[in-house]
FIKOLPA-83568 format. One record per residue (C-alpha): residue number from 1; x, y, z. Coordinates in steps of 0.001 Angstrom, whole numbers. Layout:
k = NUM x = X y = Y z = Z .
...
This chain:
k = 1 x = 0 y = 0 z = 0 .
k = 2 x = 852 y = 3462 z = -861 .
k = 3 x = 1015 y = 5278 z = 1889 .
k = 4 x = 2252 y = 9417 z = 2019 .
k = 5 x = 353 y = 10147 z = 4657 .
k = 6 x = 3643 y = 9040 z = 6982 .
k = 7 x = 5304 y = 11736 z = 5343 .
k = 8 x = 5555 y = 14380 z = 7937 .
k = 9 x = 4229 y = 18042 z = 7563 .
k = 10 x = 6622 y = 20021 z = 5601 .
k = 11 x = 7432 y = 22904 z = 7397 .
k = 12 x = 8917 y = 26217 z = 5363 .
k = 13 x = 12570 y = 27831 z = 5469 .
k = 14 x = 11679 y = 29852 z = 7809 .
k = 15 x = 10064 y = 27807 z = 10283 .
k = 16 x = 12171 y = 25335 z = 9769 .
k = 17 x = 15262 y = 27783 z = 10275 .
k = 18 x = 13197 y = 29115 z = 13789 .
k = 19 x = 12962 y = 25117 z = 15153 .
k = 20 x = 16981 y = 25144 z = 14915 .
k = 21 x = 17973 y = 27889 z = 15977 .
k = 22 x = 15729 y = 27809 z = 18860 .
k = 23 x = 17032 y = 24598 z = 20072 .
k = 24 x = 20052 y = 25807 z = 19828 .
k = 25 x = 19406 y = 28950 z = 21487 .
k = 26 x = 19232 y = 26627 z = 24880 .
k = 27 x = 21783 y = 24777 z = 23997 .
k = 28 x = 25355 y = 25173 z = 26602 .
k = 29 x = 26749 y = 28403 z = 25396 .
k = 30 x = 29251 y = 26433 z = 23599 .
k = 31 x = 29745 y = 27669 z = 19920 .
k = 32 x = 30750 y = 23866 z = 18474 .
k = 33 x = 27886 y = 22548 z = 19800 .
k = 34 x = 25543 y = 25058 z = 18813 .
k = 35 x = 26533 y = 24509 z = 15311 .
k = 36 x = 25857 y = 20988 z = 15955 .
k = 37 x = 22822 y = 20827 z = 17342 .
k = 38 x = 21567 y = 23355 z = 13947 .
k = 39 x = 23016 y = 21161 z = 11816 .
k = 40 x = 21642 y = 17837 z = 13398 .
k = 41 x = 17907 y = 19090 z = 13563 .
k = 42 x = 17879 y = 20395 z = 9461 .
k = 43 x = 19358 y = 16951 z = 8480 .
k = 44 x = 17300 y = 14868 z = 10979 .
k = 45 x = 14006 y = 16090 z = 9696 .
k = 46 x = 15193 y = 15765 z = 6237 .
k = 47 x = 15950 y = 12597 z = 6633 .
k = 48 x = 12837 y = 11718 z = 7867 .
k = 49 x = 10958 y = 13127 z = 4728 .
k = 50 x = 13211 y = 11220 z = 2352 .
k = 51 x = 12948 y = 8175 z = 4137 .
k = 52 x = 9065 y = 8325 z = 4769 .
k = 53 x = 8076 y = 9203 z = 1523 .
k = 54 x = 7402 y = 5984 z = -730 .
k = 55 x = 10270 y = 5308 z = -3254 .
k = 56 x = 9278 y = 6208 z = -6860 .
k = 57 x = 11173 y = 3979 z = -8708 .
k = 58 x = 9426 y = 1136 z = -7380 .
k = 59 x = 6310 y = 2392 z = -7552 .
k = 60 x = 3584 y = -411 z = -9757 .
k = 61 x = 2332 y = 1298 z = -12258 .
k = 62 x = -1013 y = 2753 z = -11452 .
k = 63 x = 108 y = 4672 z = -8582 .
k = 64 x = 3409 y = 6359 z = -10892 .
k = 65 x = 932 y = 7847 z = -13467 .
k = 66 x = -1257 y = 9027 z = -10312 .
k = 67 x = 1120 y = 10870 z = -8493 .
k = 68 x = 2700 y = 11466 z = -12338 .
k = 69 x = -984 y = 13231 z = -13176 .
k = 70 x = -998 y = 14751 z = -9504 .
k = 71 x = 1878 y = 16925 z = -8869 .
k = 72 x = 4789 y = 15843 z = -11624 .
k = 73 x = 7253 y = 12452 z = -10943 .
k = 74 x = 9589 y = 14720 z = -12398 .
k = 75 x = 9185 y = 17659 z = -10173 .
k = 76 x = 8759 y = 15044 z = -6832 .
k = 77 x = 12090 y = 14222 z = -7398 .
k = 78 x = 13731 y = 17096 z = -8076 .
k = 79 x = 12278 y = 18098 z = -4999 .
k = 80 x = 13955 y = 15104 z = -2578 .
k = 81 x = 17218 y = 15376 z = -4368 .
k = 82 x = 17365 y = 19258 z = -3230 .
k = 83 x = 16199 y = 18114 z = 164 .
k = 84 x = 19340 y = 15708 z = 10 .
k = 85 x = 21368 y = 18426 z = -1642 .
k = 86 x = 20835 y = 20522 z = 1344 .
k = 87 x = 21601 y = 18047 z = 3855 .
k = 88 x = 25057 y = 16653 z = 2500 .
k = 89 x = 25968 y = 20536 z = 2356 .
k = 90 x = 24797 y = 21434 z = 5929 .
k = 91 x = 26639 y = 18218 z = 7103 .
k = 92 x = 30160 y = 19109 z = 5035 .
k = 93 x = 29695 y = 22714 z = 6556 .
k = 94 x = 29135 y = 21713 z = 10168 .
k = 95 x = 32771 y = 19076 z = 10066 .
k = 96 x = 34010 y = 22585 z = 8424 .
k = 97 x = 33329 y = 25135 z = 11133 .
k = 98 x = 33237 y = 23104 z = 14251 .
k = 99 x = 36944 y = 22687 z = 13089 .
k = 100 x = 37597 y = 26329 z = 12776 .
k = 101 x = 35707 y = 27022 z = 16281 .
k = 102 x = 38168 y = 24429 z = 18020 .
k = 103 x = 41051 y = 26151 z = 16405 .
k = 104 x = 40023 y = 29683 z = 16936 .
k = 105 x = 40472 y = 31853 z = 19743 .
k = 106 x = 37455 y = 32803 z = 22525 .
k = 107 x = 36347 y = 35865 z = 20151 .
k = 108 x = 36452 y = 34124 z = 16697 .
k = 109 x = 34248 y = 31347 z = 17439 .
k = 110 x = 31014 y = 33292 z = 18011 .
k = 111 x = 31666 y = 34528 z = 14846 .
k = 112 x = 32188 y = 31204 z = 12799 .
k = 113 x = 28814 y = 30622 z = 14738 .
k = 114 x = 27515 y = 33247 z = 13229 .
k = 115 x = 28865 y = 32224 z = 10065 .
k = 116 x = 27429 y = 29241 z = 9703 .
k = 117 x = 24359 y = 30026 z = 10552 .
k = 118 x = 24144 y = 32929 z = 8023 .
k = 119 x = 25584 y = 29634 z = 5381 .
k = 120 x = 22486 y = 27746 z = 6598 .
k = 121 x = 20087 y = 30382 z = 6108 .
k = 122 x = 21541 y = 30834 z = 2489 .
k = 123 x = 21096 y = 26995 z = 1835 .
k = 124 x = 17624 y = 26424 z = 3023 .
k = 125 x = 16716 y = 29984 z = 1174 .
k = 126 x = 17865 y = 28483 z = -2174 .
k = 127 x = 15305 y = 25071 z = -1610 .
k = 128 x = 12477 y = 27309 z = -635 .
k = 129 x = 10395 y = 26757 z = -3793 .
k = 130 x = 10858 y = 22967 z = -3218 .
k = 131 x = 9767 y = 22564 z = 389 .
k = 132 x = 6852 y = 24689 z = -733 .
k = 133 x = 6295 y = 22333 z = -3510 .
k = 134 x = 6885 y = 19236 z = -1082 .
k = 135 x = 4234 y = 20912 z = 1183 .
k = 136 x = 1726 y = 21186 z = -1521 .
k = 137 x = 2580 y = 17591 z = -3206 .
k = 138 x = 1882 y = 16206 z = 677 .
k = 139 x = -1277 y = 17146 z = 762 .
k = 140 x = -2595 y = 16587 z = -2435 .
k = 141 x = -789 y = 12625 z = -2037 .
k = 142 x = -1791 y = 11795 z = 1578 .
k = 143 x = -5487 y = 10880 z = 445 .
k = 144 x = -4465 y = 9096 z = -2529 .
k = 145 x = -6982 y = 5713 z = -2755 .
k = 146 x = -5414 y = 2936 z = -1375 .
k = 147 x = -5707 y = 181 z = -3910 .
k = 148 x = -5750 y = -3503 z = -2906 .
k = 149 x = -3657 y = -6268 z = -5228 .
k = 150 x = -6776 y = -8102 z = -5811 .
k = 151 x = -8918 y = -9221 z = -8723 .
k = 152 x = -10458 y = -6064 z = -10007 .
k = 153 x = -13630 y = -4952 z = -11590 .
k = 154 x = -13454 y = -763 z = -13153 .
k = 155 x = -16763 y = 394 z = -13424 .
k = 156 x = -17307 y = 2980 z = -16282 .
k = 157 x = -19550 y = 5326 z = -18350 .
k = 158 x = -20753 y = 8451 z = -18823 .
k = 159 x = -21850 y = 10434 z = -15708 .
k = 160 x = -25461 y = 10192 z = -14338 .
k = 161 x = -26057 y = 6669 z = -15327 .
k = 162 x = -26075 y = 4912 z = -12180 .
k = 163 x = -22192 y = 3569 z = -11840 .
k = 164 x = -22680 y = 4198 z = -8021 .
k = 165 x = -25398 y = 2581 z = -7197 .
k = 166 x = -24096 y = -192 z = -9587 .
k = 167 x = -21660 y = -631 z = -6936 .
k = 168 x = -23301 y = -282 z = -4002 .
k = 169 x = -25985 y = -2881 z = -5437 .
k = 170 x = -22852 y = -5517 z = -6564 .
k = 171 x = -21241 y = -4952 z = -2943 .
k = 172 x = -22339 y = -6705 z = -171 .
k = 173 x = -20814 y = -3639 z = 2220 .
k = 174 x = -21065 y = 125 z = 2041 .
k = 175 x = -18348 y = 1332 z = 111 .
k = 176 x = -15661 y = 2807 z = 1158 .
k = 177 x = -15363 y = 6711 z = -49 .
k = 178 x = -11923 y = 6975 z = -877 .
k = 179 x = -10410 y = 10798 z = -2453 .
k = 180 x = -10059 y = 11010 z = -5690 .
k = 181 x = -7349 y = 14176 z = -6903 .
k = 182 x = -7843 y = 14523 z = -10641 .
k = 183 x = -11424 y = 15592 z = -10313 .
k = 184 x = -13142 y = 17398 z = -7379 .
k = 185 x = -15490 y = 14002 z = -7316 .
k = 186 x = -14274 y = 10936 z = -5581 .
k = 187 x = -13707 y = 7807 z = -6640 .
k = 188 x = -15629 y = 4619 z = -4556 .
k = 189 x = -13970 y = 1606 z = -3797 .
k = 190 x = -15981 y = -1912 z = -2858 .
k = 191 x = -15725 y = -5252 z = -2523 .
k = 192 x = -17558 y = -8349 z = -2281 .
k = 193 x = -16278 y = -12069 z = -1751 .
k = 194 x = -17169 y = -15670 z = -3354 .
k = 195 x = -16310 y = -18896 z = -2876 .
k = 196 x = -13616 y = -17179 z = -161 .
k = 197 x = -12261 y = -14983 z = -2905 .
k = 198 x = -12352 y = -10790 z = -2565 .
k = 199 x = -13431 y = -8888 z = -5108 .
k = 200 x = -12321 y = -5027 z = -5593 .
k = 201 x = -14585 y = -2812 z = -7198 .
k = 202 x = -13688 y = 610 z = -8611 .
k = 203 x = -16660 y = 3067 z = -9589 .
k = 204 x = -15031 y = 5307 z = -11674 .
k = 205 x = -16107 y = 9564 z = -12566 .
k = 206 x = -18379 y = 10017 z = -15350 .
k = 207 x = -16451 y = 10173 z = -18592 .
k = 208 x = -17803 y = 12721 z = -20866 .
k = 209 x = -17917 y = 11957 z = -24814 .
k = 210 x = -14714 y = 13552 z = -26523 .
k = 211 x = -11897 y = 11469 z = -28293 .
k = 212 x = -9044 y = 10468 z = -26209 .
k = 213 x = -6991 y = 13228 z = -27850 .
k = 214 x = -9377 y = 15996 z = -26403 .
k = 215 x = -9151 y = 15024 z = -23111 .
k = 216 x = -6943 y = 17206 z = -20797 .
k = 217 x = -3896 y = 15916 z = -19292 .
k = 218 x = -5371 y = 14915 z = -16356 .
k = 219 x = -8669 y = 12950 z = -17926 .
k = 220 x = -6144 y = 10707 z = -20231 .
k = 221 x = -3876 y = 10028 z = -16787 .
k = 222 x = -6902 y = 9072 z = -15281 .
k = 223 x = -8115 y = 6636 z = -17977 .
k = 224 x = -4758 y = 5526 z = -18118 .
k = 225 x = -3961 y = 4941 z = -14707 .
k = 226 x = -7299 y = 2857 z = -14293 .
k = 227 x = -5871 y = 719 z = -16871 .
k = 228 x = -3161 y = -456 z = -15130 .
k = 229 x = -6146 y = -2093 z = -12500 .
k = 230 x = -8640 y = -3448 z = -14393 .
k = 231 x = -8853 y = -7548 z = -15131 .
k = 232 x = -12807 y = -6574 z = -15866 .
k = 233 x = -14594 y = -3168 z = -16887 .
k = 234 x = -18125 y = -3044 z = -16546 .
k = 235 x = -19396 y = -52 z = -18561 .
k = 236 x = -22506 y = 1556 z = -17798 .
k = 237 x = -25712 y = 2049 z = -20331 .
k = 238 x = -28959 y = 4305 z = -19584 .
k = 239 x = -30521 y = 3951 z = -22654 .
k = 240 x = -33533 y = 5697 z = -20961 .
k = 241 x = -31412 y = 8640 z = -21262 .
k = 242 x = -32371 y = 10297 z = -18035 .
k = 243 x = -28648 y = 10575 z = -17715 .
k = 244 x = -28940 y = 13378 z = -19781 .
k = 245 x = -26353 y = 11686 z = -22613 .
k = 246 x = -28155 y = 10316 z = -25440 .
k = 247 x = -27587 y = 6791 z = -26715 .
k = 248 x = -25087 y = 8045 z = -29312 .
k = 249 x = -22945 y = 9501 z = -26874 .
k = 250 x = -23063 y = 6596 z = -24520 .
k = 251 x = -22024 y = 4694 z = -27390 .
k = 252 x = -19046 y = 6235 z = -28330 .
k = 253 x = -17355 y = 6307 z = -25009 .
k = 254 x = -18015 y = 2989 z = -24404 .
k = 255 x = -16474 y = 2170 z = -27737 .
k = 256 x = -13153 y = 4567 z = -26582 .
k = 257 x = -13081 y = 2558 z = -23395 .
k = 258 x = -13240 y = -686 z = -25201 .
k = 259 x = -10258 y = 253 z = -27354 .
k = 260 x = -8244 y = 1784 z = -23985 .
k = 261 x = -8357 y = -1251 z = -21876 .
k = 262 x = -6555 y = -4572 z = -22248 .
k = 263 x = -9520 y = -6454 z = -19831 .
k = 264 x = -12522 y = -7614 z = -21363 .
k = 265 x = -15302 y = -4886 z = -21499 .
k = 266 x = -19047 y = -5908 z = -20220 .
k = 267 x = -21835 y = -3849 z = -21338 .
k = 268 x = -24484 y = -3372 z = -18671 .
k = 269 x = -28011 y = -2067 z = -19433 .
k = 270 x = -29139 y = -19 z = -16206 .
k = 271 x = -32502 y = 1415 z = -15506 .
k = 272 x = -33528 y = -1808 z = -18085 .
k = 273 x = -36934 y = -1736 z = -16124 .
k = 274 x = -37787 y = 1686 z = -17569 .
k = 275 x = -37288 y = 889 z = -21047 .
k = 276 x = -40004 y = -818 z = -23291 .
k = 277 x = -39047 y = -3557 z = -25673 .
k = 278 x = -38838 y = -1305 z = -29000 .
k = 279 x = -36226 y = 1019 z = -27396 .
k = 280 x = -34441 y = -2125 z = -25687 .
k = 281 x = -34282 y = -3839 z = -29210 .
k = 282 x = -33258 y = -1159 z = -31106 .
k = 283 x = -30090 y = -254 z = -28596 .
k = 284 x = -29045 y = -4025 z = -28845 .
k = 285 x = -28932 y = -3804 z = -32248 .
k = 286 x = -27190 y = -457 z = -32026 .
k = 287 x = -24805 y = -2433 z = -29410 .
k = 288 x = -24532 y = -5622 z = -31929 .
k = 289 x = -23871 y = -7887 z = -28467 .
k = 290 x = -25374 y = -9088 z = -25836 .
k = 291 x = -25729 y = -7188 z = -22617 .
k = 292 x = -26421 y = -7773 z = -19046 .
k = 293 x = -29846 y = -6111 z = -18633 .
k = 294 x = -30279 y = -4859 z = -14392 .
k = 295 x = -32036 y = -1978 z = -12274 .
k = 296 x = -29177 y = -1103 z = -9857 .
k = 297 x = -31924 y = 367 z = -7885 .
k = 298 x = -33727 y = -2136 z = -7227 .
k = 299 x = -31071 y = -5108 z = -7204 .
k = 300 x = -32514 y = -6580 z = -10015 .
k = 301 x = -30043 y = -8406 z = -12795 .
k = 302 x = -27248 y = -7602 z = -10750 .
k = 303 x = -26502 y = -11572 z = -10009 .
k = 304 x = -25870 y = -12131 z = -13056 .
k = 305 x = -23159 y = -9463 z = -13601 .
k = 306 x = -21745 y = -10941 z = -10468 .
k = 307 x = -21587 y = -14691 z = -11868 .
k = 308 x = -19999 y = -13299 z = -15073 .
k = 309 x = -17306 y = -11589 z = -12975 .
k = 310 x = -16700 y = -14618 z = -11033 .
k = 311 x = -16757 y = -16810 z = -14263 .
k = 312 x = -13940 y = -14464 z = -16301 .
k = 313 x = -12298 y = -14964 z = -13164 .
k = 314 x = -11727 y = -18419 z = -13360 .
k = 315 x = -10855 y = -18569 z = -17063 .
């Protein structure tokens, strides 16, 4: 599991700069040890952030194009590496000037104190616009959804058409609302067991009908990223329309989807109990394959989805 949410709060120059210097402020009025006690609090609480946040170059696949779509891989690291930067530099200075203050006289080595502190302040000045960035990126990254390695079913389509309650009808649990950072909707995770085997479910936001092309950078991430999960999509049909996206529309993502994703792709006709047999007929047709026809509402068809699942499963 991904986890940034053991990455401690990332605290500015300045208040970082404050923290130090007040410790050691109370420190024994020693100038060495001052310098010390500076240098070991920076690089301590560095370290900390670099070893608490999750390494990126082992990250699987779905969560690299996540945090990739989030805040930049790129940027993340450039980031860390200035946070490392920083240390090694603090540490080479402190072996420096704790050498001069043994070596200089009583009234030199306040000011190779002072020095070295003004060196500090200089270093953490220059990676200002990365903690800043760091602060922001923990933020954003400390809600990410925390994917399970299990079996998999994406649920898709355009928005409105009942994906949710889809989910909430296939799980046997409440779902768990997990956040969601491309959009300001939120992504819902469930799950639901047979035979002794779990089942993860991922209700997807409502894709809207553009080519793949059109999408901004962070709608292709997203469709993307939920590739790398999927061993089934179930995509979504209201041919009632009350979704507000006509058939046509429907139609076309679900053929974009079909194209994007490796795992098989089950059509699933929702809100079936509203539609009369002329309109069911014709969408079929339209469709040219079967389809699993269900009310999500009212928890009717939705077995049947659930023994396909389990079936591809097997295979």
């Amino acid at each position: 599991m991904i986890e940034f949410k053991k990455v401690p709060t990332v605290f500015s120059a300045d208040e970082l700069l404050e923290i130090a210097f007040g410790r050691a402020s109370k420190a024994p009025a020693k100038a060495g040890d001052k310098v010390k006690i500076v240098s070991k609090t920076i690089r301590d609480y560095f370290k900390k952030i670099l070893k608490r946040t999750p390494n990126l170059g082992e990250l699987p696949s779905f969560y690299f194009e996540l945090i990739d779509a989030i805040v930049s891989i790129a940027k993340l690291k450039k980031a860390l590496a200035a946070l490392q930067w920083a240390s090694n530099t603090i540490s080479r200075l402190e072996k420096e000037y704790v050498r001069r203050i043994r070596r200089a006289s009583k009234n030199e080595k306040n000011r190779h104190r002072k020095e070295f502190y003004g060196r500090v302040v200089s270093i953490l000045k220059q990676i200002e616009d990365q903690l800043e960035f760091l602060a922001g990126a923990r933020e954003k990254l400390k809600n990410l959804p925390s994917i399970k390695d299990e079996f998999t079913v994406v649920i898709s389509g355009a928005p409105n058409v009942g994906k949710s309650t889809f989910l909430r009808a296939i799980t046997t649990a409440k779902p768990r609302v997990e956040s969601y950072p491309f959009t300001t909707k939120q992504i819902l995770l469930g799950y639901f067991e047979s035979n002794h085997l779990e089942y993860q479910i991922v209700d997807t936001p409502g894709l809207l009908d553009r080519p793949l092309e059109k999408r901004n950078p962070v709608e292709r991430q997203a469709i993307l990223a939920l590739k790398h999960l999927a061993d089934v999509v179930l995509f979504i049909f209201d041919p009632s329309e009350t979704c507000g996206f006509v058939v046509k529309e429907q139609m076309r993502i679900y053929e974009e989807i079909s194209k994007t994703f490796e795992a098989e792709v089950i059509p699933v006709i929702n809100k079936a109990d509203m539609l009369d047999r002329e309109v069911l007929e014709n969408f079929l047709a339209m469709l040219g394959r079967n389809a699993y026809l269900c009310s999500a509402e009212k928890k009717t068809g939705v077995e049947e989805v659930v023994k396909k699942i389990v079936e591809l499963r097997k295979a």
